[in-house]
C-alpha positions in Angstrom: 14.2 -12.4 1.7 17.4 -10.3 1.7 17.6 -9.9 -2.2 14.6 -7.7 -1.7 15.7 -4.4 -3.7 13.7 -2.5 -1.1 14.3 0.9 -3.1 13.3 -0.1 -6.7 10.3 -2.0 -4.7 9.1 1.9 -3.8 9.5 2.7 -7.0 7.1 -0.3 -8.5 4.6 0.6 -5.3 4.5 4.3 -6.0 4.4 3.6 -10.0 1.6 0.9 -10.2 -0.5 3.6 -7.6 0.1 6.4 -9.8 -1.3 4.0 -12.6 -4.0 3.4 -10.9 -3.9 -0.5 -12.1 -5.1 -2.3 -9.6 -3.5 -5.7 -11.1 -0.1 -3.5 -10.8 -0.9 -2.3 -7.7 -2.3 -5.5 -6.2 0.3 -7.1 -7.7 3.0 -6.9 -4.7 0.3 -8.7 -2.0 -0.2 -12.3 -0.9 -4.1 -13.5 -1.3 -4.5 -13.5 1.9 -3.1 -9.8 3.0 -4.1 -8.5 5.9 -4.2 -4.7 5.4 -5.0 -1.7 8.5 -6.0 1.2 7.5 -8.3 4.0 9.3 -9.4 5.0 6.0 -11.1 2.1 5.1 -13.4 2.3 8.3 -15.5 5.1 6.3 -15.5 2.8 3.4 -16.0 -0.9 4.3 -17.0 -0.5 8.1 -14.2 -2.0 9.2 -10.5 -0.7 9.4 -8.7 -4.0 9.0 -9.3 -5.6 5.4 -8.8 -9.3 5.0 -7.8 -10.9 1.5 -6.7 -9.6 -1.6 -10.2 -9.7 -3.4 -11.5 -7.7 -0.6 -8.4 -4.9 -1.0 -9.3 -5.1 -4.3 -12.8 -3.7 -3.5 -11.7 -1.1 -1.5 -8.9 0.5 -3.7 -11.4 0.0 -6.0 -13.6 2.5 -4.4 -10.7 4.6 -3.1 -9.2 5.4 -6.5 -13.2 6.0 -7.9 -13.3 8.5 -4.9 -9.7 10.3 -5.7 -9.3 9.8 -9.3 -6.4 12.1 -9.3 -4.6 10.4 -6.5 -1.2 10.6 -7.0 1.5 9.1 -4.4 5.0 10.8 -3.9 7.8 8.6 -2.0 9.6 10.8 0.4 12.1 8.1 1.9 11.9 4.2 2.3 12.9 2.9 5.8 14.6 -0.8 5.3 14.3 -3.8 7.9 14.2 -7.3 8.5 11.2 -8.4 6.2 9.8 -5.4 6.2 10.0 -1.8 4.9 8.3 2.0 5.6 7.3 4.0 2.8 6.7 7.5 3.5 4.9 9.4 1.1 2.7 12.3 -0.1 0.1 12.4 -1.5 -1.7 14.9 -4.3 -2.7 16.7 -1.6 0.3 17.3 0.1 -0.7 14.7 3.0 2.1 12.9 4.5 1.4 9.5 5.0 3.3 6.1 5.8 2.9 2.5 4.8 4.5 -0.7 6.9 4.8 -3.6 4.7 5.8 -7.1 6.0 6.7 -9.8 3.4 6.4 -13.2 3.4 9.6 -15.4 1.9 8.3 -15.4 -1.9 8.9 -11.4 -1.2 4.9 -10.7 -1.6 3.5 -8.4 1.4 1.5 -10.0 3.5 0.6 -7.4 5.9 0.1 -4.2 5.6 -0.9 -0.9 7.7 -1.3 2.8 6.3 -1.4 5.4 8.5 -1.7 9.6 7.8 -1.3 12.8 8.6 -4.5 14.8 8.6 
C-alpha cells in the first residue's frame, strides 16, 4: 500500500469528477464501498451508502442535479492507508473527502463532509 502515488491519485479523483464518467469516477472504489455522506440523506434517505452499484445511483442523481459540478483540489493530506482531499467545488464550497484503501489500493471507505 505504500506505492500509492497519493498526489497523482487526486489528480485521477478530481479528473474522472470533472468528467463526470461515472466508470472513471467509480473506478477508484471496492464493490463493496461503504461511503458517508450528509448529502446523500436528502437523496437516498440514508446518509451511509453501501456498495458500489448503489454509489453508482446516487452520483448518478447527484451529477443529474449539478450538471455543472466541477471539483477543485486544494491540498491532499497523506497517511497510513488513507488520504484527505480538500476541495472546492463550482460553487466555491469547501469540502473534504477521507478515503481508506484496501491493499489492491481501491477505497473502500469513504466519508465527504462540507462547508455550507
Amino acid at each position: 500500500m505504500s506505492t500509492l502515488d497519493y498526489q497523482a491519485f487526486a489528480k485521477g479523483w478530481q479528473a474522472g469528477w470533472n468528467s463526470h464518467d461515472l466508470d472513471r469516477i467509480l473506478y477508484h472504489y471496492c464493490d463493496n464501498i461503504v461511503f458517508h455522506s450528509r448529502k446523500a440523506l436528502a437523496l437516498t434517505g440514508s446518509g451511509v451508502i453501501h456498495g458500489k452499484q448503489a454509489l453508482r445511483a446516487y452520483w448518478a442523481t447527484a451529477l443529474e442535479q449539478q450538471p455543472d459540478l466541477i471539483f477543485t483540489v486544494e491540498d491532499v493530506f497523506e497517511g497510513h492507508e488513507m488520504m484527505v482531499i480538500t476541495y472546492k467545488n463550482h460553487l466555491g464550497v469547501l469540502a473534504a473527502e477521507t478515503l481508506y484503501f484496501g491493499p489492491d489500493g481501491l477505497v473502500t471507505q469513504a466519508a465527504a463532509c462540507h462547508r455550507e
